[in-house]
Backbone as CSV, one residue per row, in Angstrom:
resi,resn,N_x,N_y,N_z,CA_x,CA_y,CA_z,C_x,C_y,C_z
1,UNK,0.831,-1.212,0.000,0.000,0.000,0.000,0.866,1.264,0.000
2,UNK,0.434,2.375,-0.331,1.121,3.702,-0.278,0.842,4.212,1.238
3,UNK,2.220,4.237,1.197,2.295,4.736,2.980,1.110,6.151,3.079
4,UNK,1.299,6.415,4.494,0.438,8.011,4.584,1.308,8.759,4.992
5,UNK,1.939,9.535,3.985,2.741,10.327,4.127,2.269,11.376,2.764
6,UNK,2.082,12.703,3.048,2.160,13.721,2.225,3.710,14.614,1.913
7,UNK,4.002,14.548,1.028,4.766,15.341,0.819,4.574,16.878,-0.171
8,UNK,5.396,17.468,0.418,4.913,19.118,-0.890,6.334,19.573,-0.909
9,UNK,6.570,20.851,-1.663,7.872,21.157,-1.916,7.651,22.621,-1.890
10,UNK,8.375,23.323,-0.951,8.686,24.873,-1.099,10.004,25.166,-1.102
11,UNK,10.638,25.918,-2.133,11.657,26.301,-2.168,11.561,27.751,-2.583
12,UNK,13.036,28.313,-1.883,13.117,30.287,-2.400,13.236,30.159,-0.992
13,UNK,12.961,29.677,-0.087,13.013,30.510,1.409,12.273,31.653,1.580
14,UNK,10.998,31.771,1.143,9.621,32.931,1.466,8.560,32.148,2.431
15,UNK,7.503,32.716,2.848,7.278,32.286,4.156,5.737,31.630,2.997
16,UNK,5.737,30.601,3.122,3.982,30.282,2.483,2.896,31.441,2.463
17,UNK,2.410,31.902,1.513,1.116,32.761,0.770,0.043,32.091,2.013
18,UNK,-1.193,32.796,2.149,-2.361,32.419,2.891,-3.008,31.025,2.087
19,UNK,-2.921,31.217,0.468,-3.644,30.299,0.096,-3.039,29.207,0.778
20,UNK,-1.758,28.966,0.627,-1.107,27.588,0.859,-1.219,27.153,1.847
21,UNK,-1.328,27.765,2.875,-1.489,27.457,3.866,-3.070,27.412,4.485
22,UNK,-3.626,27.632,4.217,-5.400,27.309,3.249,-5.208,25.757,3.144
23,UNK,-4.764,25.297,2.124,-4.845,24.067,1.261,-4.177,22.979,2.788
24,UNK,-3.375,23.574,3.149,-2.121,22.188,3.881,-3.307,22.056,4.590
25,UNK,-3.692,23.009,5.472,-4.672,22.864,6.847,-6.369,21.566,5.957
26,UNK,-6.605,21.993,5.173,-7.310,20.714,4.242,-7.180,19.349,4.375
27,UNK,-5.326,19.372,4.232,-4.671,17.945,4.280,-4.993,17.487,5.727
28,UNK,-4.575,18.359,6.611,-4.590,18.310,7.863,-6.118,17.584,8.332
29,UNK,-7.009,18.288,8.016,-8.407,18.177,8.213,-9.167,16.971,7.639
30,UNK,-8.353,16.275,6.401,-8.845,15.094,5.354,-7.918,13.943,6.359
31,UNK,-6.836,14.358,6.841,-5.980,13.069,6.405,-5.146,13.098,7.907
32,UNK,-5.669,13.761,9.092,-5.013,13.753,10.357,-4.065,12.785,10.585
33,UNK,-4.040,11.727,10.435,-3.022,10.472,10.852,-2.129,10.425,9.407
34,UNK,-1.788,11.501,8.814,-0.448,11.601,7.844,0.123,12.081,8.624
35,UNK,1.833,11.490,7.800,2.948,12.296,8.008,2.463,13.692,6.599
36,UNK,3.434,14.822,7.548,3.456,16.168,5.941,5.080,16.329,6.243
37,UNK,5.232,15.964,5.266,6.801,16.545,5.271,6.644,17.509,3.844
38,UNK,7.459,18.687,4.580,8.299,19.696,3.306,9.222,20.038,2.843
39,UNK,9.512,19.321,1.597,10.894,19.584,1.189,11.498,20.968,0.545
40,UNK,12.940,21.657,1.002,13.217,22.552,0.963,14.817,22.351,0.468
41,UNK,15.391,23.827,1.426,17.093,23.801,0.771,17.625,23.208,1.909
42,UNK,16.762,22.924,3.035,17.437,22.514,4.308,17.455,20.676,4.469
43,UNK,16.570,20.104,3.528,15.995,18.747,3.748,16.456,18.241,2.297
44,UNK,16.762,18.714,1.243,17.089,17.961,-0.231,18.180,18.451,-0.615
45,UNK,18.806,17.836,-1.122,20.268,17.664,-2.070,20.174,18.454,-3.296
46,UNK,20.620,20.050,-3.224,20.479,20.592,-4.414,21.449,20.464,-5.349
47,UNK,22.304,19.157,-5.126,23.492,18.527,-6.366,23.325,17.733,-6.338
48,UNK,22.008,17.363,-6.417,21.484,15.965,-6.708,22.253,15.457,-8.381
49,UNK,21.623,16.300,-9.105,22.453,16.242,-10.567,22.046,17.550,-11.429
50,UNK,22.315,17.408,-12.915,22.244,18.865,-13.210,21.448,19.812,-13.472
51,UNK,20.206,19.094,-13.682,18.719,19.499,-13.716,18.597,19.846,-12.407
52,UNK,18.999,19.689,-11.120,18.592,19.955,-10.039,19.386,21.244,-9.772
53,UNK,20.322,21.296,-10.279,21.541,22.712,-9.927,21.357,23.828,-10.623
54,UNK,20.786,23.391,-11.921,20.724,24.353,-12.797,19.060,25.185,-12.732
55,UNK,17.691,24.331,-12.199,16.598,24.962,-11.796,16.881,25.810,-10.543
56,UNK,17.932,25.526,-9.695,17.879,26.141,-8.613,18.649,27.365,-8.691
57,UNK,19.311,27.492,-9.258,20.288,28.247,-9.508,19.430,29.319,-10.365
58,UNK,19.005,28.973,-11.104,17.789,29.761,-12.039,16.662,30.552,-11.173
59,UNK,16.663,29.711,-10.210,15.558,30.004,-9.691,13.850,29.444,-10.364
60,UNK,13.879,28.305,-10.623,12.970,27.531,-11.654,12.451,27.089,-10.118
61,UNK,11.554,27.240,-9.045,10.999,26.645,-8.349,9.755,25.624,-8.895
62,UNK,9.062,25.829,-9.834,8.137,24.683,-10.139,8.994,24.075,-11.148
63,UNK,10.387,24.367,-11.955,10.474,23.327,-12.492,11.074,22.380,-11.753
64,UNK,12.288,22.659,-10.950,13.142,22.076,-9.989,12.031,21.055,-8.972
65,UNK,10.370,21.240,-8.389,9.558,20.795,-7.628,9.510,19.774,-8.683
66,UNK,8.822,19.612,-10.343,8.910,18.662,-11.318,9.499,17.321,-10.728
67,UNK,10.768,17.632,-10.532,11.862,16.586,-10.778,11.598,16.026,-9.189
68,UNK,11.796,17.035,-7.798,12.027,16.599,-6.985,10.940,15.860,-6.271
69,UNK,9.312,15.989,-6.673,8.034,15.325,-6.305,8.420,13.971,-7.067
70,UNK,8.803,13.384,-8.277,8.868,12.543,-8.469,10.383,11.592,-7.846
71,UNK,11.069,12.540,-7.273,12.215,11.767,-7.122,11.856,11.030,-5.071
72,UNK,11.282,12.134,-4.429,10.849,11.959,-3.155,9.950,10.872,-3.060
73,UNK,8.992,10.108,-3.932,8.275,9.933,-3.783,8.493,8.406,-3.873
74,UNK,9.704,8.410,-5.484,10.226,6.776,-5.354,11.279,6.262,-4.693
75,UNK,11.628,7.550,-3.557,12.345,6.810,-2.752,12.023,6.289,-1.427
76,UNK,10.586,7.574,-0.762,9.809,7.432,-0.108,8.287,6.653,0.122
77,UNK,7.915,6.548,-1.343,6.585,6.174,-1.587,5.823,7.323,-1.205
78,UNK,4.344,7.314,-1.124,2.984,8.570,-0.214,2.870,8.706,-1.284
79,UNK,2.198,10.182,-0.834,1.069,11.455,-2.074,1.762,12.527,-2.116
80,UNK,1.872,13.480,-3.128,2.398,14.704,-3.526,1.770,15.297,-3.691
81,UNK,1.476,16.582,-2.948,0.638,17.351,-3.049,1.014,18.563,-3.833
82,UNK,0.628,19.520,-4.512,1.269,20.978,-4.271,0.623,21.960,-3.562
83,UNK,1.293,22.792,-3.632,0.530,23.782,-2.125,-0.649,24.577,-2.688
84,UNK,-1.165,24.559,-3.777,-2.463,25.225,-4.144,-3.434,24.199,-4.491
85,UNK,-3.207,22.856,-4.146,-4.644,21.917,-3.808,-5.260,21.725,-2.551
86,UNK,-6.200,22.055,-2.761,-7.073,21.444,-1.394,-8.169,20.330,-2.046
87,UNK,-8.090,19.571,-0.082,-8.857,18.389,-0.371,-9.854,18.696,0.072
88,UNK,-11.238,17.512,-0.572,-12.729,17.547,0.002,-12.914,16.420,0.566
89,UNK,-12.236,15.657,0.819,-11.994,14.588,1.462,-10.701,13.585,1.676
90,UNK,-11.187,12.434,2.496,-9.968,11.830,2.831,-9.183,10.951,1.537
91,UNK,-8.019,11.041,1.605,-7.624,9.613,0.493,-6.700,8.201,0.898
92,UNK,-7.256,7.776,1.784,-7.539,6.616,2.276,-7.894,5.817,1.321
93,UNK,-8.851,6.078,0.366,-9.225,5.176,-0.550,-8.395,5.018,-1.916
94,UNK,-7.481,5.804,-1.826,-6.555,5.901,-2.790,-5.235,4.951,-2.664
95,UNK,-4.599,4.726,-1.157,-3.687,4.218,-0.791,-3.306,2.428,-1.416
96,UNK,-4.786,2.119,-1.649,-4.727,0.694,-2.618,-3.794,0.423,-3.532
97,UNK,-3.951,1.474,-4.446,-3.016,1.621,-5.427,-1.393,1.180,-5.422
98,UNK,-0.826,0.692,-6.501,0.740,0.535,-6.302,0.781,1.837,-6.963
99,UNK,0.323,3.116,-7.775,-0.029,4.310,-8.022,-0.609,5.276,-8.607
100,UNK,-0.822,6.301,-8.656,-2.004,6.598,-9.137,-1.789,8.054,-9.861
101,UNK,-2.269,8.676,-10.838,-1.887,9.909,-11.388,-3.670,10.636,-11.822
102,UNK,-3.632,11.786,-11.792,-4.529,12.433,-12.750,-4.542,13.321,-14.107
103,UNK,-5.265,13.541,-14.514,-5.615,14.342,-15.516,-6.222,15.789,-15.212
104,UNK,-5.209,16.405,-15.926,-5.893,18.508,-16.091,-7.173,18.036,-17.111
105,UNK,-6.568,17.969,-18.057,-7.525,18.002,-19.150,-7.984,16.154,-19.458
106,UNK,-8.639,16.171,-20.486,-8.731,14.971,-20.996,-7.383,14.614,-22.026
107,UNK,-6.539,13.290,-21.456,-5.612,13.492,-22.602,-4.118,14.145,-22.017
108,UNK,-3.975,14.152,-20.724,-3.169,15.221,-20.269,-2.900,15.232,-18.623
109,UNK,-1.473,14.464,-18.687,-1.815,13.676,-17.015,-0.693,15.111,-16.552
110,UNK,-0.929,15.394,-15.133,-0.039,16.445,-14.203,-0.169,15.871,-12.938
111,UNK,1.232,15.569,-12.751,1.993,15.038,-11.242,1.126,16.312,-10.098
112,UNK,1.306,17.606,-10.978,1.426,18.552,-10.024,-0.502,18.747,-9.085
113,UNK,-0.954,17.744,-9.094,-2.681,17.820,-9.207,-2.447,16.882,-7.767
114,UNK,-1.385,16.117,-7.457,-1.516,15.692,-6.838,-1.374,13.900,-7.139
115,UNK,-0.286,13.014,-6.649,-0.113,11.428,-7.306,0.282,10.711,-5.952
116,UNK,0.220,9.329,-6.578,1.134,8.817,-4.998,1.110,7.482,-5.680
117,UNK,2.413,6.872,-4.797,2.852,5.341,-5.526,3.870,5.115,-4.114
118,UNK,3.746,3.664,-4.626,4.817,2.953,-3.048,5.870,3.453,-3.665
119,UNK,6.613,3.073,-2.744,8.492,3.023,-2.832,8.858,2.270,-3.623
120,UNK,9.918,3.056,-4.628,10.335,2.407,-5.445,9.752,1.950,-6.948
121,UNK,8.516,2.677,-7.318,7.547,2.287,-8.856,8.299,2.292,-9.620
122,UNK,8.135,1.376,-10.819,9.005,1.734,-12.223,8.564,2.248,-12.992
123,UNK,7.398,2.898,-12.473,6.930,4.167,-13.949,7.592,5.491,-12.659
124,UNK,7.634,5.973,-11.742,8.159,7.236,-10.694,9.332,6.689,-11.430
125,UNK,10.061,5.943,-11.395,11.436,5.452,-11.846,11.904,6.433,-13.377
126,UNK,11.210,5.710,-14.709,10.837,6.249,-15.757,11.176,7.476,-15.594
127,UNK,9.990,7.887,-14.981,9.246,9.576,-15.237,10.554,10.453,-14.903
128,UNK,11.043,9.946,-13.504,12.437,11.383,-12.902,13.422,10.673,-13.801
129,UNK,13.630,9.850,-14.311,15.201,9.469,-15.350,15.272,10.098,-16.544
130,UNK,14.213,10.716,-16.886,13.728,11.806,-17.787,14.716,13.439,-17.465
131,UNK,14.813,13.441,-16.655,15.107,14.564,-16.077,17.105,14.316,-16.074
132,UNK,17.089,12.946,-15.794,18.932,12.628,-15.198,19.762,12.125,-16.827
133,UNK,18.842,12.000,-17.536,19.231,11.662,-17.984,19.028,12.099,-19.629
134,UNK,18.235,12.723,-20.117,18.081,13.391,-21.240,18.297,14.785,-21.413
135,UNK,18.548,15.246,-22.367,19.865,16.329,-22.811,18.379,18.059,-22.030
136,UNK,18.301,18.022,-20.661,17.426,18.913,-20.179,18.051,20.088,-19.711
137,UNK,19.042,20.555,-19.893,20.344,21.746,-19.507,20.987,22.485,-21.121
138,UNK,20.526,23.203,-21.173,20.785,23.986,-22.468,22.811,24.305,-22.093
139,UNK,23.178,25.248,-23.085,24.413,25.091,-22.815,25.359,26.348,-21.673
140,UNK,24.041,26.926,-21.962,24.442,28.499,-20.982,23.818,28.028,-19.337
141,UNK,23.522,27.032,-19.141,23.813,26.696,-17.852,21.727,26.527,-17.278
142,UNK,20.917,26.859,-18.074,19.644,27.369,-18.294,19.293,25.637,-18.380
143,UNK,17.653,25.627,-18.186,16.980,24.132,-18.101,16.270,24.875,-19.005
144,UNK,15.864,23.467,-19.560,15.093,23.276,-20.954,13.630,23.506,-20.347
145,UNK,12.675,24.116,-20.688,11.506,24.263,-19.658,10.256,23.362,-20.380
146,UNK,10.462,22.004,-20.573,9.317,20.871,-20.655,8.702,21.023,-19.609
147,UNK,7.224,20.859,-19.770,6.565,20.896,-18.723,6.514,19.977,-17.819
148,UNK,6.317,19.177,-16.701,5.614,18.112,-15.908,4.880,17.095,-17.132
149,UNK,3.456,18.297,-17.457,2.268,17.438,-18.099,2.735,16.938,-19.337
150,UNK,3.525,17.664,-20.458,4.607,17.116,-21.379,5.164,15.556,-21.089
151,UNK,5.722,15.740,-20.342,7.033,14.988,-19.860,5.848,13.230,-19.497
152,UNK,5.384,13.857,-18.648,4.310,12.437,-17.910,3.456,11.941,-18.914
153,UNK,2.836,12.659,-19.663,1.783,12.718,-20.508,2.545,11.745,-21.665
154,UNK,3.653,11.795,-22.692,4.125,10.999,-23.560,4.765,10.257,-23.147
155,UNK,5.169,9.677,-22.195,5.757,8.691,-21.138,4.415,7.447,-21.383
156,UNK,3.619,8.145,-20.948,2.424,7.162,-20.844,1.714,7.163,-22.041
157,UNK,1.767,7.748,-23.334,0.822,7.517,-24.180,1.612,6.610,-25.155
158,UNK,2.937,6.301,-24.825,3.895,5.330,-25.173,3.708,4.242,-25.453
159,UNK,3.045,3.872,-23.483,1.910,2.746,-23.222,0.600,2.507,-23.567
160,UNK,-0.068,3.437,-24.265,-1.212,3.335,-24.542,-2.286,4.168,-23.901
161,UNK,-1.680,5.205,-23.165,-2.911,6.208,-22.569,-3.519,6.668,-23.635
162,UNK,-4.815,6.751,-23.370,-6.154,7.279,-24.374,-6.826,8.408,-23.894
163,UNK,-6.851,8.948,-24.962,-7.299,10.681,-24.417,-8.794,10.064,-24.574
164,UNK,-9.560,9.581,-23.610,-11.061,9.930,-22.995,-11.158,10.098,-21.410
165,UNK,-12.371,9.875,-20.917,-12.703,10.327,-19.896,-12.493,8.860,-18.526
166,UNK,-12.526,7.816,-18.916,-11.950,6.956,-18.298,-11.176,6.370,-17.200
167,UNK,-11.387,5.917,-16.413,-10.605,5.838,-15.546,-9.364,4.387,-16.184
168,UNK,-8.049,4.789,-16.244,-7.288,3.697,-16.935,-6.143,3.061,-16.316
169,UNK,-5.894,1.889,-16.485,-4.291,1.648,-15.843,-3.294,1.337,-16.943
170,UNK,-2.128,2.460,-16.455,-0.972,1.959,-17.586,-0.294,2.076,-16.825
171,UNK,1.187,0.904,-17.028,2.055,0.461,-16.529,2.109,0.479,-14.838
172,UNK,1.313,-0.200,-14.560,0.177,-0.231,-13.467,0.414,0.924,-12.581
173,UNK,-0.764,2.027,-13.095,-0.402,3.292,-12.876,-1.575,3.622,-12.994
174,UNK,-2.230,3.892,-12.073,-3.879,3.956,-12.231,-4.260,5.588,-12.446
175,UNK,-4.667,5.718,-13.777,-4.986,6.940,-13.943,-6.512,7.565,-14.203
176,UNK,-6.461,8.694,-13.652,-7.929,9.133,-13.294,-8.429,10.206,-13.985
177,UNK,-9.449,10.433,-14.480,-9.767,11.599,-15.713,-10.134,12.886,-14.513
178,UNK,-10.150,14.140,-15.300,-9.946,15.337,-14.515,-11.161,15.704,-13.281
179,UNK,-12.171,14.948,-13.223,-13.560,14.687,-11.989,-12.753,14.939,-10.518
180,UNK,-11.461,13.915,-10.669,-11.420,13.061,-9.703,-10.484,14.080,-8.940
181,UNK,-9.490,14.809,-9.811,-8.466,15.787,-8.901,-7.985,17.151,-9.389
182,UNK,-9.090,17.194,-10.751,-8.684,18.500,-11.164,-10.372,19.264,-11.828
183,UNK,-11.417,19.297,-10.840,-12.678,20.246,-11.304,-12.600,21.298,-11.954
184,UNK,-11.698,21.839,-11.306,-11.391,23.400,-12.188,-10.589,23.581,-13.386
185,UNK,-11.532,24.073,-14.433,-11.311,24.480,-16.138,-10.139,25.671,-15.443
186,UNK,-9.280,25.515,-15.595,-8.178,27.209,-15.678,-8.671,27.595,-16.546
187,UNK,-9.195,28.035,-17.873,-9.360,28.743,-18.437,-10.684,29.663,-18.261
188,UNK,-11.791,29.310,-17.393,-12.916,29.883,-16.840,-12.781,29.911,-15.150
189,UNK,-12.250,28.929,-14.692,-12.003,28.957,-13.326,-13.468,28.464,-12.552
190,UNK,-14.241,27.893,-13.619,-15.374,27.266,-12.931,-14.996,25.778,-12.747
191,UNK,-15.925,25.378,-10.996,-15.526,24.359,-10.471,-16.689,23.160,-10.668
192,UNK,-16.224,21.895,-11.440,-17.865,21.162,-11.211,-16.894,19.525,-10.761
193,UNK,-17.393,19.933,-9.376,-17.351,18.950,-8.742,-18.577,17.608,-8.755
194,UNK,-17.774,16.333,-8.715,-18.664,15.229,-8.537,-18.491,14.834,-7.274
195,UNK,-19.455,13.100,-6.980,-19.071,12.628,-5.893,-17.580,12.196,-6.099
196,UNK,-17.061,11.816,-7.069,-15.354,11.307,-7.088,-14.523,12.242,-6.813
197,UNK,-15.118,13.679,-6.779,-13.727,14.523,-6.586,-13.138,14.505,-5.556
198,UNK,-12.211,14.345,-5.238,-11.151,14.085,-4.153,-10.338,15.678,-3.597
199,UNK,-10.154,16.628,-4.636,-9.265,17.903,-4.182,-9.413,19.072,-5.605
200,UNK,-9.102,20.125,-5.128,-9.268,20.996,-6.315,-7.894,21.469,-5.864
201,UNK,-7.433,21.784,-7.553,-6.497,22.330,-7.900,-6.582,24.027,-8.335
202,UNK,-5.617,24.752,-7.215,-6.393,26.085,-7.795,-5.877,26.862,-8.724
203,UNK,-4.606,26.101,-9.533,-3.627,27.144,-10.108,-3.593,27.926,-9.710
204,UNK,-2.722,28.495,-8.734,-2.240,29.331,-8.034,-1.168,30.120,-8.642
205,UNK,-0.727,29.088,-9.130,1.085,29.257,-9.875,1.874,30.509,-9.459
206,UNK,2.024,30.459,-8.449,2.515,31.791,-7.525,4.403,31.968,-8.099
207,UNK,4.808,30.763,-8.482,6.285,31.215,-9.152,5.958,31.745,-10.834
208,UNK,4.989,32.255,-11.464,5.128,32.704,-12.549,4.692,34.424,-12.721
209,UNK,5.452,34.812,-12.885,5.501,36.179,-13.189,4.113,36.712,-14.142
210,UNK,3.823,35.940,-15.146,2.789,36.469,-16.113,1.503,36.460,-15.274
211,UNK,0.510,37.430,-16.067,-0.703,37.815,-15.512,-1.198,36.979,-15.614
212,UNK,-2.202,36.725,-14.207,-2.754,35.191,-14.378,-3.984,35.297,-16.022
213,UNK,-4.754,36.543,-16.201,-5.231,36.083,-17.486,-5.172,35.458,-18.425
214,UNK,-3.518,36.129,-18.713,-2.371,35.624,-19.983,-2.320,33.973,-19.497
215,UNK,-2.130,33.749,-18.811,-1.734,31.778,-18.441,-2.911,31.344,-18.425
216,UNK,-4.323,32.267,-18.283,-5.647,31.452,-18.343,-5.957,31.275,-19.892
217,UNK,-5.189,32.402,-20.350,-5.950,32.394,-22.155,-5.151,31.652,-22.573
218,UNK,-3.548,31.058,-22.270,-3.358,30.335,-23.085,-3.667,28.508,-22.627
219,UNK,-3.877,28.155,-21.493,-4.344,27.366,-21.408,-5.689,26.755,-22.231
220,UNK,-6.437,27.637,-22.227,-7.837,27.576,-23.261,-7.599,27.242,-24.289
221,UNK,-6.023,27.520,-24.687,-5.852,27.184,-26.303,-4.895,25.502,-26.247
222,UNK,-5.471,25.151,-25.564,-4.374,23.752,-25.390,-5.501,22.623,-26.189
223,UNK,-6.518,22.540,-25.605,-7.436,21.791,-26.302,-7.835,22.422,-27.402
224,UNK,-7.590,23.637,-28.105,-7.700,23.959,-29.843,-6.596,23.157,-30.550
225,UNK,-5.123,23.229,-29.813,-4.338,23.002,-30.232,-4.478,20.948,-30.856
226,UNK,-4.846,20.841,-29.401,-4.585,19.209,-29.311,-5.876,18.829,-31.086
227,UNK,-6.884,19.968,-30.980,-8.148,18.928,-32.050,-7.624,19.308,-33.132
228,UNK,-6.589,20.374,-33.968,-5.635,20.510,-34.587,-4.934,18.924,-35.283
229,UNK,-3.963,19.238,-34.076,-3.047,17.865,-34.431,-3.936,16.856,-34.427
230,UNK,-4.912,16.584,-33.808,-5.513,15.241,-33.736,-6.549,14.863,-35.266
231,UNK,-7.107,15.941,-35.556,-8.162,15.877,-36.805,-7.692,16.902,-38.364
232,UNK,-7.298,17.799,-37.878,-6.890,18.871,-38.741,-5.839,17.992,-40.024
233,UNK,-4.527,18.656,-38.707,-3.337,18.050,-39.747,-3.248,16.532,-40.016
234,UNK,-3.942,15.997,-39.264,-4.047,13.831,-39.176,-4.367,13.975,-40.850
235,UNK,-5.301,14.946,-41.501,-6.050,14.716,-42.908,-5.442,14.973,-43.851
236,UNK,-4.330,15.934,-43.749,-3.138,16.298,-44.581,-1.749,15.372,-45.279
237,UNK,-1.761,14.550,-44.150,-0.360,13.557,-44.085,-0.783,12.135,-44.828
């Protein structure tokens, strides 16, 4: 089973925003008999390798969190939270799992929504060797900025993930369509919760400089993009 242990990641040394501390007290309130550990500059190895030196050094806090939620997690096993989800309930019922991921969109898995797998998975394995091992450090010392949902998302459609609504297992990796841990459209910011929803994700994205509009409008254009490649240009080739 997946231990009960939450983990989250703050780095920069700033004191947690109200929201975030909003969301933890959630965890607190869903999941009392967890461990919460937070990883920082005082608790993780920032020469871990060069993706890890070079986000930090940058100052890439969500990309550098990328690498280090998946690396904590297969060495530790638990759930990964980030600090702008809150839960609506307990996930106890989740712990079954050898692990488990969700979906933003349909078609489109993000670690950052919240995942969890025992110690040691060989897809957590996969996913951070991505990071140690493919050419992700440009030459001026800068990280290549693939996203999370990028990165996880063709990992698994490798295996056969199918962009519907489904609940699916690949590489026994139980994945859950966006109901279950991601209600909220970013691009309207309306929430439609079911009985399966487990936590909302609030995009917070408090390390990005751009106006949150600008990151809402281009999100909106992700699913134009995807029916594009999928129907558009598919008719051309």
């Amino acid at each position: 089973m997946i231990p009960k242990i939450i983990h989250y990641c703050w780095f920069g040394e700033k004191p947690l925003p109200q929201e975030a501390i909003k969301c933890i007290e959630s965890w607190k309130k869903y999941c009392p008999d967890y461990e919460i550990i937070q990883w920082n500059e005082s608790n993780y190895n920032l020469e871990k390798n060069e993706f890890v030196k070079a986000a930090y050094k940058s100052k890439k806090w969500a990309f550098l969190t990328d690498y280090v939620r998946l690396d904590v997690i297969y060495q530790y096993g638990g759930i990964y939270l980030d600090t702008d989800v809150e839960l609506l309930k307990p996930l106890d019922s989740l712990l079954t799992y050898q692990a488990y991921m969700g979906m933003e969109q349909i078609g489109r898995v993000a670690t950052g929504l919240g995942f969890g797998a025992v110690k040691g998975h060989v897809f957590v394995l996969e996913n951070k060797k991505f990071y140690e091992e493919k050419d992700v450090v440009n030459e001026d010392g800068s990280i290549k900025q693939i996203t999370c949902v990028t990165i996880t998302t063709e990992l698994l459609k490798k295996y056969g993930l199918r962009d519907d609504s489904q609940v699916q297992k690949i590489c026994d990796v139980t994945i859950f369509p966006p109901e279950y841990f991601c209600p909220m459209t970013m691009g309207t910011r309306k929430i439609k919760s079911t009985a399966n929803t487990y936590s909302i994700h609030h995009y917070a994205s408090s390390w990005k400089s751009e106006n949150r509009i600008i990151r809402e409008l281009k999100y909106r254009l992700i699913p134009i993009k995807q029916f594009i490649r999928k129907y558009v240009l598919h008719n051309f080739e």
